[in-house]
N, C-alpha and C positions, 0 to 999 in steps of 0.2 A: 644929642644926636638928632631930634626931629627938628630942633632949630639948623642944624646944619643942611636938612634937606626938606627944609622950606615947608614945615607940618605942625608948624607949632600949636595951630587953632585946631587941630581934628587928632592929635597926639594921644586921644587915648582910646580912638582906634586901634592903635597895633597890638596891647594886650586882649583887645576885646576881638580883634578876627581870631587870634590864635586861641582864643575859649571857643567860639563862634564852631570854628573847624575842627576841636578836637571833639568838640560835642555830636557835632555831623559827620565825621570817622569811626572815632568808638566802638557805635553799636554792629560795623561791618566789620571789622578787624578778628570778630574770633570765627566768623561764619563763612571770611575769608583763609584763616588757617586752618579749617577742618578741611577746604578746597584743597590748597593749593600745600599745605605743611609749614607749621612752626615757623624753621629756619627763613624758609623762602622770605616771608613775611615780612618777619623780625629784620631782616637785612634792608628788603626795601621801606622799613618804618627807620631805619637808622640812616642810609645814603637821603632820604625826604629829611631827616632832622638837618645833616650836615648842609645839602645844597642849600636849606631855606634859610640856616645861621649866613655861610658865606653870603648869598644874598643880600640877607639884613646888614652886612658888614660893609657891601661893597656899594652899596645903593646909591646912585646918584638924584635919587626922587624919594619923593613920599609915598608914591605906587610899589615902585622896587620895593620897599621896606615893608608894606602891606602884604604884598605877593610874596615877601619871603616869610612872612610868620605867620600866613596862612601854611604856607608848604610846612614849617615848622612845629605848626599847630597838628598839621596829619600826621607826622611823623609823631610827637610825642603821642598821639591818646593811638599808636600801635604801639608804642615802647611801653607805654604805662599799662596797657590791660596785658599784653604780656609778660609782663613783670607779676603782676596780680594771678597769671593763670598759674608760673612758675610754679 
């Protein structure tokens, strides 16, 4: 996929924003559901997983595919600590 959108020298960027970002989410995610409630939360950590896959899927650049596994990367570490608070 990164040779198809022109990323092949800087390709291991994309797992490394989506660590990057779920590290810099994380520790807001429970102090944002005591705010706002669970559900809320959990929803918007799930429609940030799906927009930032379709992104990565749809990408005509190597930017697109960044920006989408960052959004991707926000979304997982709100799925992942509430999956753990569960």
């Amino acid at each position: 996929m990164t040779k198809d959108i022109g990323g092949t020298a800087g390709q291991v960027w994309l797992p490394v924003c989506n660590t990057l970002v779920l590290a810099a989410v994380g520790p807001f995610s429970g102090y944002l559901q005591d705010l706002f409630g669970r559900r809320w939360i959990t929803l918007c950590g799930s429609i940030t997983i799906m927009v930032g896959v379709v992104l990565v899927g749809t990408a005509h650049s190597f930017a697109q595919g960044i920006a989408g596994m960052c959004l991707a990367g926000g979304g997982a570490a709100i799925g992942e600590l509430t999956a753990l608070a569960g």
